[in-house]
N, C-alpha and C positions, 0 to 999 in steps of 0.2 A: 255251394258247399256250405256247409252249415261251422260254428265256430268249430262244435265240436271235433267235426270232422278231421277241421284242419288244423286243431290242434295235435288230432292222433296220429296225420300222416307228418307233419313236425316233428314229432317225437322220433317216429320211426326213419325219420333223415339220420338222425344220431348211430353213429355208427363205429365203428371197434379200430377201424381201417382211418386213419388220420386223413390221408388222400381221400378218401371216397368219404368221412364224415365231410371236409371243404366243398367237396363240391356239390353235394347233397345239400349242405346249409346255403351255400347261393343259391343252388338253384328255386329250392323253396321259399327263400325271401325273395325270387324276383320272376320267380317261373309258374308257381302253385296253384295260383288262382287266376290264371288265363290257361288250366288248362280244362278241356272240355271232360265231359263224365266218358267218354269211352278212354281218355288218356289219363284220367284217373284211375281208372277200373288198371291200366296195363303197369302204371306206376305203381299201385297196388301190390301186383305180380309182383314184380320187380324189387321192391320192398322183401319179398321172400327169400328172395337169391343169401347164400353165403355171400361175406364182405368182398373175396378175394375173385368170384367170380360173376359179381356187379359190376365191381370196379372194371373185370375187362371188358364186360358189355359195353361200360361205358366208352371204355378207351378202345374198342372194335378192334378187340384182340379175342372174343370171342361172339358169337352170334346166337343170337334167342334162337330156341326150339320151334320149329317150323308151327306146330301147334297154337303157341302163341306172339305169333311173328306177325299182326294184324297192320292194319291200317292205320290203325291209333298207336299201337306199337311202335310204329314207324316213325308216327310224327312226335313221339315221345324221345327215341331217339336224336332223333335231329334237333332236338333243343335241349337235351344234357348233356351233348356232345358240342354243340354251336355255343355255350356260352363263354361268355369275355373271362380270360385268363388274368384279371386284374390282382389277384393274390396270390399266386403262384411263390412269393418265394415264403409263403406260409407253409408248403408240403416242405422245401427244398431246407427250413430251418433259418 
């Protein structure tokens, strides 16, 4: 991934939703660049979503459109949902 790149999907971690910009910024400081081009491509996707219905992707209170529900998909899930809770009482105040 090139700097550029990964300065643009950094930016696009920034987000309106306090909950979902925290967990968007960890995950891109510790997620970003181990992730492969097809789970970029879905994080991409994902990046487009409204803040309020990210967030529940994330918190699997709502499910991606079968459409784009891939493999990479998958494994993109599973690591914005599996990360370590070590800042939590940053959403809680």
């Amino acid at each position: 991934m090139s700097e550029e790149e990964l300065r643009r999907l950094n930016w696009r971690c920034r987000r309106g939703m306090l909950e979902l910009d925290i967990v968007l910024q960890r995950f891109a400081e510790h997620q970003l660049m181990t992730l492969d081009l097809a789970e970029l491509s879905a994080f991409d996707v994902l990046l487009d979503f409204p803040d309020n219905e990210f967030l529940d992707v994330v918190t699997d209170k709502l499910h991606v459109n079968a459409a784009i529900n891939t493999p990479a998909m998958q494994r993109l899930m599973r690591k914005l949902r599996n990360q370590p809770n070590d800042n939590c009482d940053e959403v809680k105040g």
